[in-house]
KOLDRENMI-332490 format. One record per residue (C-alpha): residue in one letter; x, z, y. Coordinates in steps of 0.001 Angstrom, whole numbers, padded with zeros to 6 digits, always signed. Each point is the difference from the previous one (the first is absolute). Last residue first. Layout:
BEGIN
AXZY
...
This chain:
BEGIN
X+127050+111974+082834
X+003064+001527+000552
X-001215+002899+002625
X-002440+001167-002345
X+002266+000652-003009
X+002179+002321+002636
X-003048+002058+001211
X-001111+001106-003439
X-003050-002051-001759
X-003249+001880+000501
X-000883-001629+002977
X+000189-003077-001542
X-001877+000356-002863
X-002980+001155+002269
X+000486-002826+002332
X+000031-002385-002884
X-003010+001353-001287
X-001881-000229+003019
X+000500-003648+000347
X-001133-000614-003877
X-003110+002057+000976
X-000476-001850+003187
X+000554-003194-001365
X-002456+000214-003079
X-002570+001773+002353
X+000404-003386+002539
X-000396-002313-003214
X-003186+001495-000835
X-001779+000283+003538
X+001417-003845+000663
X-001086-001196-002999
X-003363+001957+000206
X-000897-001494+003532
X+000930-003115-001008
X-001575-000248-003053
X-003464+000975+001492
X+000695-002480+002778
X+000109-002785-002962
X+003871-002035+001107
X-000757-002907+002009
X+002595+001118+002296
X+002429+000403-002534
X+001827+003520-000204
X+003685+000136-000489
X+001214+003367-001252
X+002940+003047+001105
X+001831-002760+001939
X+003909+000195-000730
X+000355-003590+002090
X+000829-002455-003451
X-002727+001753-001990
X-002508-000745+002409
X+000826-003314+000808
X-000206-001049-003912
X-003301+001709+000360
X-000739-001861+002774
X+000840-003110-001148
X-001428+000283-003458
X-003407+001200+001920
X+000334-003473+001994
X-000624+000945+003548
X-003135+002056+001198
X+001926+002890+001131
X+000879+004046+000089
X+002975+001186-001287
X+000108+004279-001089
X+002657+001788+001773
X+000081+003806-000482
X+001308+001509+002606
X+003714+002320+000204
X+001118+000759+003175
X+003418+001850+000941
X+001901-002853+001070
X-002336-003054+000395
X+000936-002943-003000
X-003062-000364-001898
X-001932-000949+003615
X+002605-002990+001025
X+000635-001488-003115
X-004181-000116-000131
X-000240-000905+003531
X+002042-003181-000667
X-001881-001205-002925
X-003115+000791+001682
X+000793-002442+002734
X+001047+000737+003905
X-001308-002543+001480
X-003082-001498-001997
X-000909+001831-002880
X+000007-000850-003404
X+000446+003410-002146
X-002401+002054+000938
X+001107+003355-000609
X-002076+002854-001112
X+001698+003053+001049
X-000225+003514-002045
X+000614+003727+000667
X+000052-000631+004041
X+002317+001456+001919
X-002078-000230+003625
X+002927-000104+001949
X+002564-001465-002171
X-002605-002376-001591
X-001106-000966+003507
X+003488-000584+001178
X+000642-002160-003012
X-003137-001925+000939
X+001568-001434+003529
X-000137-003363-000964
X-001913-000810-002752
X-003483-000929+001052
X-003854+000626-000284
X+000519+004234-000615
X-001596+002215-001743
X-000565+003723-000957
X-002012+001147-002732
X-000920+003535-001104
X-000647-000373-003624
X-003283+001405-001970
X-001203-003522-001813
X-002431-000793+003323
X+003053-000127+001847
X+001766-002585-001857
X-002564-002132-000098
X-000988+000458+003274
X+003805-000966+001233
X+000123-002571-002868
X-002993-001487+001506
X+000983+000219+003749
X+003783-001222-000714
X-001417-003505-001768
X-001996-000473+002475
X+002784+000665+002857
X+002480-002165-001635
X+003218+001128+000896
X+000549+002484-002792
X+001490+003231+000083
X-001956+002948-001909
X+001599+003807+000586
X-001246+002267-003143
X-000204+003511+000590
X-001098+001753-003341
X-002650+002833+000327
């Protein structure tokens, strides 16, 4: 059962993605702001986090830079936001997200975006790991 961590400081918004979410098989976690998620995510490691991106404070830009760059943790980031979808695809791409997801996206899509593109990432992740480790000692240490 995927662990999916949802950050969004709307608390509607958060309480039907939550159930959402939930009802689809993942264990959700969430959380209405931005400061202090990277300890969650550390913590609770967390297979996926849905990021909203326009938060006040600490914004989802910020997190995002923040939460692909912990030593030793690899998430997969998928944007989360009702801002132009060219925007926050553009966004997206720019911060190494794994997707962008529009607000007004179908829940049904959602849910099977997110399930799809989270398989995609893991098996791709895995692979690398698995190349890796077979490479000797020496080709590890230059890449």
């Amino acid at each position: 059962m995927p662990k999916l961590l949802i950050v969004d400081d709307d608390a509607n918004v958060l309480m039907t993605t939550q159930a959402l979410f939930e009802d689809a098989g993942f264990t959700v976690l969430t959380r209405n702001a931005a400061i202090g998620t990277s300890q969650v995510v550390l913590q609770h490691r967390p297979d996926a986090v849905l990021l909203d991106v326009e938060m006040p404070g600490l914004g989802g830009r910020e997190l995002a830079r923040l939460l692909l760059d912990l030593p030793r943790m690899r998430v997969a980031l998928f944007l989360f936001s009702g801002m132009d979808r060219p925007e926050l695809e553009r966004t997206a791409a720019e911060l190494g997200a794994l997707g962008a997801l529009h607000k007004s996206m179908s829940p049904r899509l959602m849910v099977d975006e997110v399930r799809m593109m989270l398989e995609h990432w893991r098996r791709r992740s895995s692979a690398t790991i698995d190349l890796r480790q077979s490479e000797p000692p020496s080709a590890r240490r230059k890449a």
